[in-house]
C-alpha positions in Angstrom: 13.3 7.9 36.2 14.9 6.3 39.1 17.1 3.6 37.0 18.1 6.4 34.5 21.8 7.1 36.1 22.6 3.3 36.8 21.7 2.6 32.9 24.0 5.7 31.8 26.5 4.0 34.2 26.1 0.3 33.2 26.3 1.5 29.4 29.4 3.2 30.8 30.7 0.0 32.2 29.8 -2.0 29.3 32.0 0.0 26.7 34.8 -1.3 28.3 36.9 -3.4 26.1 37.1 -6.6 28.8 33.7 -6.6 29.0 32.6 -6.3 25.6 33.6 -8.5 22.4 35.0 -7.6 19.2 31.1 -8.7 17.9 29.6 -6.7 20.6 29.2 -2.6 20.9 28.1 -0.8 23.9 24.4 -0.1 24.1 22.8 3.0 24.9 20.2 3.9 27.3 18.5 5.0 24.3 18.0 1.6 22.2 15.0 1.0 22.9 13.9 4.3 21.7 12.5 7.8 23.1 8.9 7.0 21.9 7.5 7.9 25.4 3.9 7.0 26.8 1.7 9.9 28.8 0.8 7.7 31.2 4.7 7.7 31.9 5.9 11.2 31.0 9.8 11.4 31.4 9.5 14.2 33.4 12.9 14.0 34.6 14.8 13.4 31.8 13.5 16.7 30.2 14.8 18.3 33.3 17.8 16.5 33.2 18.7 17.1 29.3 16.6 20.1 29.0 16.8 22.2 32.0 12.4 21.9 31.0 10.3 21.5 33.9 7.7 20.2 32.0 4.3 20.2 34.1 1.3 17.8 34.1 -0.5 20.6 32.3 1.9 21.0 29.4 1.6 17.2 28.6 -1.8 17.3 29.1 -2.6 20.1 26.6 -0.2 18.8 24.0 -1.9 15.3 24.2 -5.2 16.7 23.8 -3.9 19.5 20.6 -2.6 16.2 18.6 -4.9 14.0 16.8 -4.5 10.7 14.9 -5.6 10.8 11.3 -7.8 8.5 10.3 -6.0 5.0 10.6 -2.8 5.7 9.6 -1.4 9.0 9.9 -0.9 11.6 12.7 -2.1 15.3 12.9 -2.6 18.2 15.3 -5.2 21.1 15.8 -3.7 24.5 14.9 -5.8 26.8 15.5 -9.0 27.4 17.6 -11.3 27.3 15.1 -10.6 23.2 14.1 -7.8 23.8 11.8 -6.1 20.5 11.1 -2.5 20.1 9.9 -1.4 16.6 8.5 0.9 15.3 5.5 0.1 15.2 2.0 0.8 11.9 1.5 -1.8 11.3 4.3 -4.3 12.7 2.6 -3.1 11.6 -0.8 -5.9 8.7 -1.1 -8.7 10.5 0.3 -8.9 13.5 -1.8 -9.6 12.1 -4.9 -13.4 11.8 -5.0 -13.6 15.7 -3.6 -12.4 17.1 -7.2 -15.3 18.3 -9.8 -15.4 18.0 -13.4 -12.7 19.5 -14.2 -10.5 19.7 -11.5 -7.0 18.3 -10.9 -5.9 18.3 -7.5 -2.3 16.8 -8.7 -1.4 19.5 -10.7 -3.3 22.4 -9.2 -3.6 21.3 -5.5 -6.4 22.8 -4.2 -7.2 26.2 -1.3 -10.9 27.0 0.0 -10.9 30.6 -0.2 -13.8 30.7 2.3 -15.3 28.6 5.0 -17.8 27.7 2.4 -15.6 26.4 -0.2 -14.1 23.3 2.2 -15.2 20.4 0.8 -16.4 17.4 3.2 -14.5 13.9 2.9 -16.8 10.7 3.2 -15.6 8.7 5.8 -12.7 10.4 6.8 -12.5 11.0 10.7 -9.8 12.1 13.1 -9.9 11.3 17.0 -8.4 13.2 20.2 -7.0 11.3 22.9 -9.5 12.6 25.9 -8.4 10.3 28.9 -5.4 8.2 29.5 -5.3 5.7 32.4 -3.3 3.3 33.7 -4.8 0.4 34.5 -2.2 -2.3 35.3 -3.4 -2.8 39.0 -6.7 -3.7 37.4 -6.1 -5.7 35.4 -3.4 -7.7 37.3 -5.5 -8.0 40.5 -8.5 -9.4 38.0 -6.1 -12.4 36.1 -3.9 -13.2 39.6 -0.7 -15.5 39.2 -1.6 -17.8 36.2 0.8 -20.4 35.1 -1.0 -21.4 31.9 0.1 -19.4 29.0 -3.4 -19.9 27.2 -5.3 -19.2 30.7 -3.5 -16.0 30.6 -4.1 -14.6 27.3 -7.9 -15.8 27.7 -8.1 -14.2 31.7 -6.3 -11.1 30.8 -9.0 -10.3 27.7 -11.4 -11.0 29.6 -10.3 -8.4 32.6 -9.7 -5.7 29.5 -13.0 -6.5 28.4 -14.5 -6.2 31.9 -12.8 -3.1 32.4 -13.5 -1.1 29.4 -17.3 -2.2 30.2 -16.9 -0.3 33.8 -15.5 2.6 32.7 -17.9 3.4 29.6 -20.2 3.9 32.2 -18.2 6.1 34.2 -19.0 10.4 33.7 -15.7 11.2 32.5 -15.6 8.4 29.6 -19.1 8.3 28.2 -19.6 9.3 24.8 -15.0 8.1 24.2 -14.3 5.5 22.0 -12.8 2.9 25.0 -9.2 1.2 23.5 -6.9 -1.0 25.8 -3.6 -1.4 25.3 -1.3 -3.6 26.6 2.1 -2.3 26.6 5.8 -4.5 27.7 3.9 -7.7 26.6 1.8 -7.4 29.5 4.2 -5.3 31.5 1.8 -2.7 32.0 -1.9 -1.7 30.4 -3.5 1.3 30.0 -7.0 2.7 28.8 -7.7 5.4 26.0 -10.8 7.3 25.6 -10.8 8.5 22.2 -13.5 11.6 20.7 -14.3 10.8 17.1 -14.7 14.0 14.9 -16.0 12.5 11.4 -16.9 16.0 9.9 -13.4 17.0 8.0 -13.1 19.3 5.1 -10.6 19.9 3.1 -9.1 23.2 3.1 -5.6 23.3 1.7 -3.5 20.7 -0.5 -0.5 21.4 -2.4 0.2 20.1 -6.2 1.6 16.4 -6.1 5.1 17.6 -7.4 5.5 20.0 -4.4 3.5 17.6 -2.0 6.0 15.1 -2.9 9.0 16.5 -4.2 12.1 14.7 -5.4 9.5 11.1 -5.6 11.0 8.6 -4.5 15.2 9.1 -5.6 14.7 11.4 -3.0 12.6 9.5 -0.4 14.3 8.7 2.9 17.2 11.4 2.5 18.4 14.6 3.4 18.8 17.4 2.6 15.5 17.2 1.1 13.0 20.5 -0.1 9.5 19.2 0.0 6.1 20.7 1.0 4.3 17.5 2.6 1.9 19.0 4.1 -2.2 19.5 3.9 -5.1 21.4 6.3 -8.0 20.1 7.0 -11.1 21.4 9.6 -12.9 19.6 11.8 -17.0 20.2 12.1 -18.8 19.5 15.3 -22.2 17.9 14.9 -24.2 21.1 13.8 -22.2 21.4 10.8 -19.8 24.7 12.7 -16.2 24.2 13.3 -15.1 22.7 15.7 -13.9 25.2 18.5 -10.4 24.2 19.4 -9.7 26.9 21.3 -8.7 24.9 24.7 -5.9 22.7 22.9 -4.4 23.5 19.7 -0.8 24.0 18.9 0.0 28.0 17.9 2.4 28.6 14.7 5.9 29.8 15.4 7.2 31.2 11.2 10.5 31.4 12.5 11.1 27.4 13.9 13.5 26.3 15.9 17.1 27.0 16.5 20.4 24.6 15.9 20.5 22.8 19.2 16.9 23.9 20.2 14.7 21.2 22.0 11.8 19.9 20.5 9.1 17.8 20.5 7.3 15.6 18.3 3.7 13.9 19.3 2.7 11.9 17.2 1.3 8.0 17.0 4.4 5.9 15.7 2.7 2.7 14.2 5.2 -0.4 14.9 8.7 -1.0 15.8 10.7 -4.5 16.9 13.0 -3.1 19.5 12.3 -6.1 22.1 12.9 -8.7 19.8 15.4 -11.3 21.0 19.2 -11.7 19.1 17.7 -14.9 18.0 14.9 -13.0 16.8 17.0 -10.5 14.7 19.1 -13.2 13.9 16.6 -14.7 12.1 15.0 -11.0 10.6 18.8 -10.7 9.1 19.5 -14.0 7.7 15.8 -14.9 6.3 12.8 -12.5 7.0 14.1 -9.1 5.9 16.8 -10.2 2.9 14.0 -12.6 1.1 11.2 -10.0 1.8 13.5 -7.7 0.2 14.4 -9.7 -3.2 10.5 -10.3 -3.7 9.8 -6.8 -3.9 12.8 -5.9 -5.6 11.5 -8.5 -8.3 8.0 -7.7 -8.1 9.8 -3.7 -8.9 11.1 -4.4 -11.7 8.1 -6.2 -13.1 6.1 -3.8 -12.7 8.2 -0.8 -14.5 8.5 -3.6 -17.6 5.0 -3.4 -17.4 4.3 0.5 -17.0 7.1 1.1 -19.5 4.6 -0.7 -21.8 1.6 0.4 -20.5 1.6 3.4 -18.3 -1.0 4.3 -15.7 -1.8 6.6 -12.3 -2.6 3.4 -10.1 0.7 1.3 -11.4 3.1 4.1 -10.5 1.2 4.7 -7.1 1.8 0.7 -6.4 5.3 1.4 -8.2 5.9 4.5 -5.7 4.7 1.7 -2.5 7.0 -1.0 -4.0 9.7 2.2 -3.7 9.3 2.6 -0.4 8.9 -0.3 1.2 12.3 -1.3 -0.3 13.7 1.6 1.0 12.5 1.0 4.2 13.5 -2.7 4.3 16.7 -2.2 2.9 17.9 -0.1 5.7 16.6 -2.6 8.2 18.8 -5.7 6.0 21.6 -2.6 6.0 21.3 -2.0 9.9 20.9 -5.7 11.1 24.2 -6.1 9.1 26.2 -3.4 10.9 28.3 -5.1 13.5 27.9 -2.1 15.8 24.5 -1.6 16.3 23.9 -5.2 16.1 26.4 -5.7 18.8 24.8 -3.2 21.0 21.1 -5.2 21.0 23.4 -8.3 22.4 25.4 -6.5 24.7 22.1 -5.3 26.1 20.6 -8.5 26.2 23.4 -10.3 27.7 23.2 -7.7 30.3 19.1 -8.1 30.8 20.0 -11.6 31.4 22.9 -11.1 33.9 20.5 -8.8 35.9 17.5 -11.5 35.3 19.7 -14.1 37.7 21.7 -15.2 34.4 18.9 -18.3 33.6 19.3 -18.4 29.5 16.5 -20.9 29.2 13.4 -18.6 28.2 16.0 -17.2 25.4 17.0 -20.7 24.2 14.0 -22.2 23.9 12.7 -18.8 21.4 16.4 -19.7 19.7 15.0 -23.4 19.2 12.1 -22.7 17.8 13.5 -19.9 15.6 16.1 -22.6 14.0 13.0 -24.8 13.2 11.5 -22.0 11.0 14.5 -21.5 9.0 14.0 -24.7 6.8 10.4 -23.5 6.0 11.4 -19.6 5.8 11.8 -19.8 1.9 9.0 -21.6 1.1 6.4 -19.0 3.2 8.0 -15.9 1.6 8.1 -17.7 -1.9 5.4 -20.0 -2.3 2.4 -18.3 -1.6 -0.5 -17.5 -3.8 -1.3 -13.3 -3.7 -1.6 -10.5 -5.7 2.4 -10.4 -6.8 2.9 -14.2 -7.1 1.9 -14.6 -10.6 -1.0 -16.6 -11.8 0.8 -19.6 -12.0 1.6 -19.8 -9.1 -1.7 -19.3 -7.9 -2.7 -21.8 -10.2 -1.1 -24.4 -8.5 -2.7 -23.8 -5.0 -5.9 -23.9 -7.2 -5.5 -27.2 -8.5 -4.8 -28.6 -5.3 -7.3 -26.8 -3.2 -9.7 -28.4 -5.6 -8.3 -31.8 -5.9 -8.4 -32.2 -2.1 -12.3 -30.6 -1.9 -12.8 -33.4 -4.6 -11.2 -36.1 -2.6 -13.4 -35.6 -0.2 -16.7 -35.4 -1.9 -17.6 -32.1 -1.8 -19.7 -30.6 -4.5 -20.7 -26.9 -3.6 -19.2 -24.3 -5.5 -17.1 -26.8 -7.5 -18.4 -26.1 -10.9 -17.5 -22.7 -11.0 -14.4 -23.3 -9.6 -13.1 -25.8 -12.1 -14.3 -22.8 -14.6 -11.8 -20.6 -12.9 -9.3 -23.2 -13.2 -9.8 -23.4 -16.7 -9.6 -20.3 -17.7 -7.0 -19.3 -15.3 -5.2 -22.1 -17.0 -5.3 -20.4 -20.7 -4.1 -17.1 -19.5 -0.6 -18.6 -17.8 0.6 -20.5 -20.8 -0.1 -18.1 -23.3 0.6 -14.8 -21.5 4.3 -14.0 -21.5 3.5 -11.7 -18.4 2.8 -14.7 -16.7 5.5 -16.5 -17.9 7.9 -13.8 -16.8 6.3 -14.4 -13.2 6.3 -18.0 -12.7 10.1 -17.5 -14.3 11.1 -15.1 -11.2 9.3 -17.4 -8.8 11.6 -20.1 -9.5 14.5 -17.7 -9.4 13.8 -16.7 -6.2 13.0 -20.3 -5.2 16.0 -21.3 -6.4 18.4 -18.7 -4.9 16.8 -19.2 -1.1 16.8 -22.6 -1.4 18.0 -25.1 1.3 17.3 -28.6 2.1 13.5 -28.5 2.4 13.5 -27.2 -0.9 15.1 -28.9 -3.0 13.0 -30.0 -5.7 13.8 -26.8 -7.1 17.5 -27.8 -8.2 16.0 -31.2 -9.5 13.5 -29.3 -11.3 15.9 -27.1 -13.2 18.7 -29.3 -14.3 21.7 -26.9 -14.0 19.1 -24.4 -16.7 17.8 -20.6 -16.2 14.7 -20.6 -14.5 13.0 -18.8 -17.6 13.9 -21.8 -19.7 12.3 -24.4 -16.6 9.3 -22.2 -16.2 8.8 -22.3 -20.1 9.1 -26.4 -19.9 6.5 -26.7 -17.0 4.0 -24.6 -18.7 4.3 -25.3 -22.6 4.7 -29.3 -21.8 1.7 -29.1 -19.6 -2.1 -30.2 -19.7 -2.4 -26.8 -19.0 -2.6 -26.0 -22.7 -5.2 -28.8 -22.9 -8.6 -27.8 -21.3 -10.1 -31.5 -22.3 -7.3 -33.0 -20.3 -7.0 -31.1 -17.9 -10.8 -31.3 -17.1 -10.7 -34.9 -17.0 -8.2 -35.1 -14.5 -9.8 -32.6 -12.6 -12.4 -35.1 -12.7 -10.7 -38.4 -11.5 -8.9 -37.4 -7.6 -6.6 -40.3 -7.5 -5.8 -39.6 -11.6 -4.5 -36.2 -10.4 -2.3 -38.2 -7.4 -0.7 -40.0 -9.8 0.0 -37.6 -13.0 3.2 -36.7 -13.5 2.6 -34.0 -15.6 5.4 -31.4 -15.4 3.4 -28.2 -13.6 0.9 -30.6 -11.7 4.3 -32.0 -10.4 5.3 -28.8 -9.1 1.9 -28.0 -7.8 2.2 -31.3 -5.5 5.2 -30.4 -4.3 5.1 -26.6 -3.9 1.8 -26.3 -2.4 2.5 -28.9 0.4 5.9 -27.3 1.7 4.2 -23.7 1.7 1.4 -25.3 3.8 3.6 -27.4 5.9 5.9 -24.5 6.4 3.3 -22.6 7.1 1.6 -24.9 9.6 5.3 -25.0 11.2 5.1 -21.2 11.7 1.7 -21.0 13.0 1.9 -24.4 14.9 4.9 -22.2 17.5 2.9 -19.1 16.9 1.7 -19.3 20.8 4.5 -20.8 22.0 6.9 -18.1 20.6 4.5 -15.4 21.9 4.4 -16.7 25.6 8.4 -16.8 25.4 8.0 -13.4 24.3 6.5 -11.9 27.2 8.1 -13.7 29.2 11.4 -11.9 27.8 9.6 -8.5 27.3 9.1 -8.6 31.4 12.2 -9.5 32.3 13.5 -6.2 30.2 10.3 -4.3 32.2 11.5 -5.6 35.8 15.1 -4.2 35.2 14.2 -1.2 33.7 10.5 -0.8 34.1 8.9 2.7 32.3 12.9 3.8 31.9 12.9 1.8 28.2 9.8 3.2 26.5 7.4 0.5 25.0 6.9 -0.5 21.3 5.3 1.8 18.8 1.6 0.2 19.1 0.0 3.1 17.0 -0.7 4.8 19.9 0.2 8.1 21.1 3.6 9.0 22.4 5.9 12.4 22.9 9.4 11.9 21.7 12.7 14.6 22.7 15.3 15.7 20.8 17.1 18.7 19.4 17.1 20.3 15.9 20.5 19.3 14.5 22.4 18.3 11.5 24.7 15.8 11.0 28.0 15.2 8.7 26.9 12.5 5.6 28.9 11.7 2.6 31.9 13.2 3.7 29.8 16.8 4.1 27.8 17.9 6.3 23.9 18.3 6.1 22.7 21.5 7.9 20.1 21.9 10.4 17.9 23.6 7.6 17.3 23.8 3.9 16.0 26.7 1.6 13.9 27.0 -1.2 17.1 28.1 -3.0 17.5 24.1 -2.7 14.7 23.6 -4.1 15.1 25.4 -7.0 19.0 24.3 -7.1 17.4 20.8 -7.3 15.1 21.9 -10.1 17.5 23.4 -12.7 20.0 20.8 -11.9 18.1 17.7 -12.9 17.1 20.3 -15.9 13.7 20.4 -14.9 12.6 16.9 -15.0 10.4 14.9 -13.1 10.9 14.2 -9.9 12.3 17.7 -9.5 10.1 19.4 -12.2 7.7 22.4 -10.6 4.2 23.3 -11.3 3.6 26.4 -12.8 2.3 28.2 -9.8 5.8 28.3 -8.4 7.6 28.8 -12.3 8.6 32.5 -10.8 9.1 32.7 -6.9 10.0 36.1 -5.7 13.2 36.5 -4.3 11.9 37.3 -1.0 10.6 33.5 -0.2 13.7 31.9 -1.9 15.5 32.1 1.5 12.8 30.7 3.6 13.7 27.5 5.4 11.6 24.9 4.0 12.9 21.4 5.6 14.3 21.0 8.7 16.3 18.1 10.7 15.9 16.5 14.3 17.2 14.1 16.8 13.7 12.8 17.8 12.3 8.8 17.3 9.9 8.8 14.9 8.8 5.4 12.8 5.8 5.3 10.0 2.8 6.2 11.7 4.4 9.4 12.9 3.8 10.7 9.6 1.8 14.2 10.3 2.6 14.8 13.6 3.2 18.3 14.8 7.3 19.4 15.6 6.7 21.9 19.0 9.1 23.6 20.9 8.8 23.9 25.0 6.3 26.8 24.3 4.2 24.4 22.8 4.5 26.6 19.1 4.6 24.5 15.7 7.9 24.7 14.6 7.8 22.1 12.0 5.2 19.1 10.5 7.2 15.5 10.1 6.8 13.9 7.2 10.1 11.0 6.9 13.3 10.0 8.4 16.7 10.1 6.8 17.8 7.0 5.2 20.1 6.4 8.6 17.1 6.2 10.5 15.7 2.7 8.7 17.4 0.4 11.3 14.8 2.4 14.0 12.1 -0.8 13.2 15.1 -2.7 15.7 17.3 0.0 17.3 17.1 3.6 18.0 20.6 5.2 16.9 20.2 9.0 18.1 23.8 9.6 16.6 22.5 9.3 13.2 19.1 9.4 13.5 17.1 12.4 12.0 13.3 13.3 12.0 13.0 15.2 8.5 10.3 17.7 9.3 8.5 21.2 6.5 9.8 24.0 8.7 7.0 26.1 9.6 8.3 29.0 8.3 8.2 27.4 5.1 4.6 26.3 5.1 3.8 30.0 5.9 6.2 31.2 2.9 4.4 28.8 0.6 0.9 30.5 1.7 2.3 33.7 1.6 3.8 33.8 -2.0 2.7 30.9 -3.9 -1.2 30.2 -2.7 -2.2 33.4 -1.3 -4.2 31.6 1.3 -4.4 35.5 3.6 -7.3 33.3 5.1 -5.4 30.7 6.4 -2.2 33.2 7.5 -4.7 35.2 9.3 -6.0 32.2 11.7 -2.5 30.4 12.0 -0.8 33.9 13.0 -3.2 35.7 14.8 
C-alpha cells in the first residue's frame, strides 16, 4: 500500500488546529472503510498492524470457504462434507414451506438427526466465488479516452459484455456464472466466476425466540445474547454432499482473545462513503430525516392496526419497519455529528487540494443537488405505494385516467374506472383510510417549502385529520353517479373544483414534476460522480477500499470492547446474560425462552455466546464467518452496534463494533440444549 504512510501522515497534518475548522474533524485513513477487495488484498497493512504475513494462498482459500447466500445474506462452508453456516434471520423466509403438518419451526426450531432427515429448500442456492480477475486494462484499452459521458456508459458495457463473452469460453471459467463489476465508478473492473450450488437442506434452525432474541428493543445493541445462527448442506448434482474438503473454514469452541485479530469475509451489500459533502448535505437535511418520519408514521399505523387485529405477517413487516428505522436513524444521528461529518469534508477538501484545487466538478453536483431540494418533499410524500394509503393512491388514479381519456384511449379503461369506483367507496368510509390520507397531509405539511404550498392553503391554520375529513366527506367521492360522469367528460374533470379532485390536480403533478426533476439530472449527477469517484482513486488508488457492491470483501480488525453509557461493554457476553435478561424483563417477550432451554445446566451458563469486533461490516454481511489468522471460525456476524449505523457514509473504527455468536456458544447450544452429537462430531473432528 504505497500511499498508506503519506495518508497516516496527511491525517496527521490535517488534525492540526490551523488547518482544520471548528466544523471540520480530522479524517482517518480509515473513512472510507476496511471492506477490502481480493483482487487487491492489503497484504501490507496486515503485516503492518498485524505482524500477519498473509500469503496468496491464505486469501485464496478463505475466498473460496465463504459463500454468498442466496441474494441477500452471506455464509461459509464449515466442514468438508458441505456444511453451511449462515444467520437465522437469513434463513427466516425460506424455511417456512419445509415444516409438515404439525410442525412449528418458530417455537421448536428444527435439527436433522441424520443425513436423511435434511430437508431440501426450493429455490434456495448459494454460490462460491471460483475466479477473481482484474480486468481494468481490458476494459480501458477497449472504450479508449471518450469525452461523451453517454458514449462512455454505452462503450464501457459494451467492452464488459464483450469481455465476459471471451472468458466463458476460456478452460478455467466454463461452467461459472460470469459477473462484472465495476468498482471506483469506473476506477477499476473486475470479473467474478461464480459456482452455483442449488441443492441446500436444511439441517439445523434454532426457535425464533433464541434465533432472535431480545426482537427488536434489542436490535442494533450491545451487549446482546442471541443465537442467530442456522446450518444448512450443500448437495452436488447426484444428490451426495457436497465435498468441501479443499476450502472450508474449521471450528475453533474457544474464539478469539481480547485484542486478537480477525477476519470477517463476507459480501457487504451497499454503503455511500464517496458521496460528495453536497451529497450528504442533502441525505441530512432531506433524504434521510423525511424517509425517516414516513416510516416512523407508517410504524405507528401499523401497531394501531395489529393492536386491533393481530397477525404473523403484520409483525414481520412491523419487525422490517423496526429496523429500517433503526438503521436510518443512526445515519440522520451520524450525518448530524459535527465530528464525523467534519471528517468527510476535511477529506474532501484535501482530495481536492491534491486534485490541482479545480472545485468545478463538485459545484456543479452542489447545483444540481439544490435544484432537487424544492421537489425532495413531494417524491418522498406524494407517491402512490403500498404505505401511502388509498387515497392517495386514489388520486394518481384519477388522473392517470383522466389524461388516458384525454387522449382517446379506450383499452383497459372500463375496468379501470371500476377500480376507481370501488377504490373510491373504501377511502371515504374506511376510517383506516382516513387515518392515512390524515398522516399524508401531516407529513406534507411538516416538509413543506415553497413548491408545496398548496398544502398550508389547503388546511386553513386546522389539524390535518380535520382537512383530510373535509376532502373526503365533501367529495364526489361518496357519489359513484357523479363521479362516473366526470370520469366521463375530460375537460369536466379540468375544471371541477371538487375538494379531493382539487388535491389530486395539484398533488399528482408536483410528484411527477419533481420526479421528472430528479430523473431529468439522473445522468448528469452520475457522470459528476465518477468523475469525483476518480479523482479520490488517482490520489489514493486501491489504498481507500471501494463501495460495498454486494460483492465479496475481507475486512480486519480486533476482538474488542468498548466503554458505552458511561460502562463499559466487554469483549464477550455469557448465557448468564442471557438468562439475566430473561428473569429481568420477568419473562416476557422479547426476552421470554422456549421451553427447551427452561433448565440450562450450569455447566453452559458460562459459555460465551456473543462477541464484539473492530471489523467493517454493513447489511449484506449478515452470515459471514468471524476467522482468526489460522483461518478457524471464531464467531458468525449477525449485526452492528447501534454506533455502527453512520457506516452507510463513514467508517468510525473507534466506535464501531461487528456483533458476532461466539463459536463457542453455537457449540454450547449443540451440546446442551439440541443435542446435535451429529453436527459436534463433523464441526470438531
Amino acid at each position: 500500500m504505497k500511499h498508506f504512510k503519506l495518508l497516516l501522515a496527511i491525517c496527521f497534518l490535517l488534525s492540526s488546529a490551523s488547518l482544520i475548522s471548528a466544523q471540520e474533524a480530522a479524517p482517518s485513513p480509515f473513512d472510507y472503510g476496511k471492506m477490502w477487495t481480493f483482487e487487491n488484498p492489503p497484504k501490507d497493512w496486515f503485516k503492518k498492524a498485524y505482524d500477519f504475513d498473509a500469503p496468496t494462498e491464505w486469501f485464496d482459500d478463505v475466498r473460496k470457504s465463504s459463500l454468498r447466500f442466496a441474494s441477500w445474506c452471506s455464509a461459509s462452508f464449515v466442514s468438508p462434507d458441505g456444511l453451511i453456516m449462515t444467520n437465522h434471520h437469513c434463513s427466516r423466509s425460506v424455511v417456512g414451506p419445509l415444516m409438515k403438518d404439525g410442525e412449528n419451526f418458530d417455537e421448536d426450531g428444527f435439527y436433522a438427526a441424520t443425513l436423511a432427515d435434511e430437508r431440501r429448500a426450493e429455490d434456495l442456492f448459494v454460490e462460491q466465488l471460483i475466479m477473481v480477475k482484474d480486468i481494468t486494462d481490458e476494459v480501458k484499452n477497449k472504450i479508449g479516452v471518450i469525452e461523451n459521458n453517454a458514449d462512455r456508459n454505452a462503450k464501457t458495457q459494451n467492452a464488459l459484455d464483450e469481455i465476459v463473452a471471451k472468458y466463458e469460453n476460456e478452460q478455467y471459467w466454463k461452467g461459472l456464472r460470469l459477473q462484472p463489476v465495476t468498482y471506483y465508478s469506473g476506477g477499476k473492473f473486475s470479473l467474478y466466476g461464480y459456482k452455483k450450488y442449488d441443492d441446500i437442506r436444511l439441517v439445523l434452525l434454532p426457535e425464533i425466540q433464541i434465533g432472535y432474541y431480545g426482537g427488536d428493543p434489542d436490535n442494533f445493541t450491545y451487549p446482546r445474547y442471541n443465537l442467530d445462527m442456522t446450518f444448512w448442506r450443500a448437495y452436488d448434482e447426484n444428490g451426495n454432499p457436497v465435498n468441501s474438503s479443499k476450502n472450508y473454514f474449521k471450528f475453533n469452541e474457544s474464539g478469539a482473545a481480547e485484542g486478537e485479530p480477525v477476519f470477517v469475509i463476507g459480501n457487504p451489500g451497499s454503503t455511500e462513503r464517496y458521496r460528495t459533502v453536497a451529497q450528504l448535505e442533502y441525505d441530512r437535511d432531506y433524504r434521510f430525516p423525511q424517509r425517516l418520519k414516513y416510516l416512523e408514521n407508517r410504524h405507528a399505523l401499523l401497531m394501531e392496526e395489529y393492536e386491533a387485529n393481530p397477525s404473523d405477517e403484520m409483525m414481520n413487516t412491523i419487525f422490517s419497519l423496526s429496523n429500517s428505522m433503526k438503521a436510518i436513524g443512526g445515519i440522520v444521528g451520524g450525518l448530524n455529528d459535527a465530528e464525523l461529518f467534519g471528517r468527510k469534508v476535511a477529506m474532501e477538501n484535501h482530495i481536492i487540494k491534491q486534485s490541482g484545487g479545480d472545485k468545478a466538478l463538485w459545484s456543479q453536483l452542489a447545483t444540481a443537488y439544490g435544484e432537487m431540494q424544492d421537489h425532495a418533499t413531494a417524491v418522498n410524500f406524494l407517491g402512490p405505494g403500498r404505505f401511502s394509503g388509498k387515497a392517495l393512491n386514489l388520486a394518481h388514479e384519477l388522473v392517470g385516467y383522466n389524461e388516458m381519456a384525454k387522449s382517446g384511449s379506450e383499452e383497459g379503461m372500463d375496468e379501470k374506472k371500476e377500480s376507481i369506483l370501488a377504490m373510491a367507496k373504501e377511502v371515504v368510509s374506511s376510517p383506516k383510510e382516513l387515518k392515512y390520507f390524515s398522516t399524508v397531509l401531516s407529513e406534507l405539511n411538516q416538509f413543506s417549502g415553497p413548491k408545496m404550498y398548496f398544502i398550508k392553503s389547503l388546511l386553513g391554520g386546522g389539524s390535518t385529520m380535520d382537512a383530510a375529513k373535509k376532502l373526503l366527506t365533501t367529495s364526489i367521492l361518496s357519489d359513484p353517479k357523479k363521479l362516473t360522469k366526470l370520469l366521463d367528460k375530460p375537460k369536466r374533470f379540468d375544471k371541477s373544483t371538487d375538494p379531493f379532485i382539487a388535491f389530486a390536480k395539484n398533488a399528482v403533478p408536483k410528484f411527477n414534476d419533481g420526479l421528472a426533476v430528479m430523473r431529468g439530472s439522473s445522468a448528469s449527477r452520475r457522470a459528476l460522480e465518477e468523475q469525483i469517484a476518480n479523482k479520490a482513486f488517482d490520489v489514493y488508488g486501491t489504498d481507500l477500499p471501494p463501495d460495498a457492491t454486494f460483492t465479496l470483501r475481507i475486512s480486519d480488525g480486533v476482538i474488542k470492547g468498548y466503554d458505552y453509557n458511561g460502562t463499559q461493554a466487554p469483549y464477550k457476553t455469557t448465557f448468564f446474560g442471557m438468562y439475566d435478561r430473561y428473569y429481568s424483563n420477568n419473562k416476557t417477550f422479547p426476552w421470554s425462552l422456549p421451553d427447551a432451554w427452561a433448565n440450562p445446566p450450569s455447566e453452559m451458563l458460562a459459555a460465551p455466546v456473543n462477541t464484539v469486533s473492530t471489523n467493517d461490516i454493513i447489511g449484506g454481511n449478515s452470515g459471514s464467518p468471524l476467522i482468526n489468522k489460522n483461518r478457524e471460525v471464531v464467531g458468525l456476524i449477525f449485526d452492528g452496534n447501534i454506533e455502527s449505523l453512520p457506516g452507510n457514509f463513514i467508517f468510525d473504527e473507534e466506535s464501531n463494533r461487528t456483533v458476532s455468536v461466539h463459536a463457542g456458544g453455537i457449540i454450547a447450544s449443540m451440546r446442551y440444549i439440541y443435542k446435535a452429537d451429529r453436527l459436534l462430531a463433523e464441526l470438531l473432528k
